[in-house]
C-alpha beads as a LAMMPS data file, in Angstrom:
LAMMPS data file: protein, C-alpha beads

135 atoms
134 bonds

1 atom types
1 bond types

-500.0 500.0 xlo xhi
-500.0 500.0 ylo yhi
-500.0 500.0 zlo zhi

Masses

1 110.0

Atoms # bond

1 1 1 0.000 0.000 0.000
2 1 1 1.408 3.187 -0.842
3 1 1 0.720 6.578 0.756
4 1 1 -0.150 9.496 -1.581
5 1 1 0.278 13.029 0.128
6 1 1 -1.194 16.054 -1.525
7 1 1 -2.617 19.081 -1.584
8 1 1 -1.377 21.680 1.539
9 1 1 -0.106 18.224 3.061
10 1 1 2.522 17.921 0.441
11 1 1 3.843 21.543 1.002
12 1 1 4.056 21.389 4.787
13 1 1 5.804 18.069 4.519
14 1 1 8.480 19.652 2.271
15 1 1 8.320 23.038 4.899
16 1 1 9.285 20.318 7.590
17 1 1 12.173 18.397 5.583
18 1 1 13.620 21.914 4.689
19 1 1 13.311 23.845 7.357
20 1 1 16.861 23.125 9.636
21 1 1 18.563 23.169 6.297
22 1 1 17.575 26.856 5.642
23 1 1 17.743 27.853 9.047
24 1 1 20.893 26.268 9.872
25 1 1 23.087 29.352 7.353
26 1 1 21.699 32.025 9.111
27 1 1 22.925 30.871 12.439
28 1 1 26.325 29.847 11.806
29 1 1 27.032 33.921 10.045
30 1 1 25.767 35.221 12.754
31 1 1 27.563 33.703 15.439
32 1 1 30.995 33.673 13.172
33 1 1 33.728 35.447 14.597
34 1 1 34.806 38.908 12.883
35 1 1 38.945 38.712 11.612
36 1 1 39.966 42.210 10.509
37 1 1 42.119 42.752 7.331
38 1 1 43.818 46.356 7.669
39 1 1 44.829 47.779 3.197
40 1 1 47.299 50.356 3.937
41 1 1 49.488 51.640 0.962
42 1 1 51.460 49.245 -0.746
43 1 1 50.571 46.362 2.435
44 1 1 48.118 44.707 3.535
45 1 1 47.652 43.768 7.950
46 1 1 48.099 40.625 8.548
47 1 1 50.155 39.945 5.351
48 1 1 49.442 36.022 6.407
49 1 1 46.032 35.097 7.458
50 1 1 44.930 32.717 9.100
51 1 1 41.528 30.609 8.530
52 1 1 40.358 27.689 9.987
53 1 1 38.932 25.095 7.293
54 1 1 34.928 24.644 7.002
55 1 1 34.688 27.192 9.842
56 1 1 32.419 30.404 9.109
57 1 1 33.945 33.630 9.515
58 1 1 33.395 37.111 8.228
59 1 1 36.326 38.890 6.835
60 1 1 36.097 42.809 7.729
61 1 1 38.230 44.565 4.941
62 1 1 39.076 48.133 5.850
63 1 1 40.911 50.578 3.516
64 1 1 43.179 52.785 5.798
65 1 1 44.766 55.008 2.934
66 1 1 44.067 57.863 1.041
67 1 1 43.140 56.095 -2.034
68 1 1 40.867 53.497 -3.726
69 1 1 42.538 50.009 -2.483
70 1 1 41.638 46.188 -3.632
71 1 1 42.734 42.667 -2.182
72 1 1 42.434 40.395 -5.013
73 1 1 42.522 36.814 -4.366
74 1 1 40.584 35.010 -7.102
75 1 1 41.422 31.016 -6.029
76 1 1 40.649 31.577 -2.312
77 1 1 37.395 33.217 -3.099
78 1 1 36.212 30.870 -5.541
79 1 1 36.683 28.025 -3.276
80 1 1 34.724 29.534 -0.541
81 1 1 31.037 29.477 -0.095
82 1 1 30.444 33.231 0.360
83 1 1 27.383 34.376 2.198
84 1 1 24.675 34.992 -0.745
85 1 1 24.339 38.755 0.408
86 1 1 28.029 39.210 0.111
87 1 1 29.054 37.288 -3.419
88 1 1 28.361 40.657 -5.545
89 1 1 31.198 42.537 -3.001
90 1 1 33.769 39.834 -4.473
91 1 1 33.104 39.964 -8.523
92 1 1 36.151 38.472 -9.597
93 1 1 37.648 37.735 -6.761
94 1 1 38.491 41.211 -5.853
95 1 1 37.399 43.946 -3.326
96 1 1 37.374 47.538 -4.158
97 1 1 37.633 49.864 -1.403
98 1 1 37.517 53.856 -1.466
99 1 1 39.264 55.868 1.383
100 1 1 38.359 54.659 4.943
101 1 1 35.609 52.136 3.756
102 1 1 35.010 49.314 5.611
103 1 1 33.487 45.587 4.457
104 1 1 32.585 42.721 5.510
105 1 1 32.437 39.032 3.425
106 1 1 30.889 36.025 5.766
107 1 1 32.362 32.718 4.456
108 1 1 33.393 29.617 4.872
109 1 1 36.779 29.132 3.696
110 1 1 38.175 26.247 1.462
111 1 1 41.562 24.366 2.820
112 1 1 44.604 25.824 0.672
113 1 1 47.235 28.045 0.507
114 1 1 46.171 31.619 -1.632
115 1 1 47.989 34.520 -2.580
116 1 1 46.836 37.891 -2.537
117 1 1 47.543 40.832 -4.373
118 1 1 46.500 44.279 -4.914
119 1 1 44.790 44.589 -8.458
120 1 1 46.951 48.128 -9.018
121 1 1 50.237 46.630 -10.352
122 1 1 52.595 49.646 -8.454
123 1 1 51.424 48.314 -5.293
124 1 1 51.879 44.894 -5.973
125 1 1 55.425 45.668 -7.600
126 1 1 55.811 47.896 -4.110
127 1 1 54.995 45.034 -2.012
128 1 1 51.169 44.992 -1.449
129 1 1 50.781 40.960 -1.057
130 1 1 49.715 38.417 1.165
131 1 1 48.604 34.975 1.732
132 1 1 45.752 33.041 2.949
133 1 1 46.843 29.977 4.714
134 1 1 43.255 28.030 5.546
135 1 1 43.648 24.518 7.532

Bonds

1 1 1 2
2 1 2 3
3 1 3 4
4 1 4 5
5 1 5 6
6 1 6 7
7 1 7 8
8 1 8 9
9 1 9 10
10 1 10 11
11 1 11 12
12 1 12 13
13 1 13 14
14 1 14 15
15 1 15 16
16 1 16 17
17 1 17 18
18 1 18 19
19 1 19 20
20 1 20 21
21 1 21 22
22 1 22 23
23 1 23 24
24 1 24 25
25 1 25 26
26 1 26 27
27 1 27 28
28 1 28 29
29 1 29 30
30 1 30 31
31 1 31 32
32 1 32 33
33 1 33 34
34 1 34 35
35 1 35 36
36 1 36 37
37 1 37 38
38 1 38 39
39 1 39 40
40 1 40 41
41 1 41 42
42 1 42 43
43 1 43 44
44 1 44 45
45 1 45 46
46 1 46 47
47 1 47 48
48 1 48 49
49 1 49 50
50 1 50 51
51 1 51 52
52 1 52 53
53 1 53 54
54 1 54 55
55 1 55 56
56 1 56 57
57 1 57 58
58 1 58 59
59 1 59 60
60 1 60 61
61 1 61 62
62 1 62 63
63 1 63 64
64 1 64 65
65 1 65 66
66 1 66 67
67 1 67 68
68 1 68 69
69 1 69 70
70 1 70 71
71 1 71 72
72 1 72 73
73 1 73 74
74 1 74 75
75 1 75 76
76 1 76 77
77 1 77 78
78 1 78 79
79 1 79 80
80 1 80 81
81 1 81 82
82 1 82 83
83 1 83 84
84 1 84 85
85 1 85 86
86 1 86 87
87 1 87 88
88 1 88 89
89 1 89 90
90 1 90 91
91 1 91 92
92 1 92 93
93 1 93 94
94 1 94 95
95 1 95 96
96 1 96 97
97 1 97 98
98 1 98 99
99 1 99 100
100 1 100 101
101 1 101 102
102 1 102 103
103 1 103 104
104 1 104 105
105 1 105 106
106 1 106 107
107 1 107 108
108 1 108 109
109 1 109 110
110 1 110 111
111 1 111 112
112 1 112 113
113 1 113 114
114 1 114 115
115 1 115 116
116 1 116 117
117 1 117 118
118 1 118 119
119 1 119 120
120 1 120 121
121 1 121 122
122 1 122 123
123 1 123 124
124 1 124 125
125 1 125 126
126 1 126 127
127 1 127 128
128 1 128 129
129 1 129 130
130 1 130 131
131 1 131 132
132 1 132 133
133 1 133 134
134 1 134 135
């Protein structure tokens, strides 16, 4: 004998068999601790960061000069799963800040090793590079 479910049944059975999958993202960015990447001219602070592996976290980018800075990391950003709200911030892989903005990306980072550069090729060539070590 088989059991047929329709009608309003067969939407508040799905409701039930989605509902801790939906919830569950909402909870784990909001309770993800906040790790602050300073973009001074020609450096970025921490020039290594640090990211634990499958563990949400939202990245707070803050431009500390006088002029438009990025942080360009293509691979690591790719390989995370990025907070819906937050995937248009990263097009390419790259932030763009103006003068004293500040930004924040929730994800969930992707083991690896990524380099980071600034997009503007003087500051790279100057020394504006880091890497993302996630474990």
């Amino acid at each position: 004998m088989r059991l047929l479910i329709t009608g309003p049944a067969i939407y508040f059975a799905a409701l039930l068999a989605d509902g801790p999958a939906t919830a569950q993202p909402m909870a784990e960015w909001r309770t993800a601790p906040e790790e602050q990447v300073l973009l001074h001219p020609f450096t970025y602070d921490p020039q290594i960061i640090r990211l634990e592996a499958g563990r949400p976290v939202k990245l707070a980018f803050v431009n500390n000069g006088q002029a438009t800075l990025s942080f360009s990391a293509p691979r690591f950003f790719r390989a995370a799963r990025i907070r819906g709200r937050d995937a248009p911030l990263v097009e390419n892989g790259r932030l763009r800040l103006a003068p004293g903005e500040r930004r924040i990306v929730a994800l969930v980072p992707a083991p690896g090793r990524y380099r980071v550069h600034s997009a503007n090729l003087t500051h790279r060539i100057l020394g504006m590079t880091a890497e993302i070590i996630v474990e």
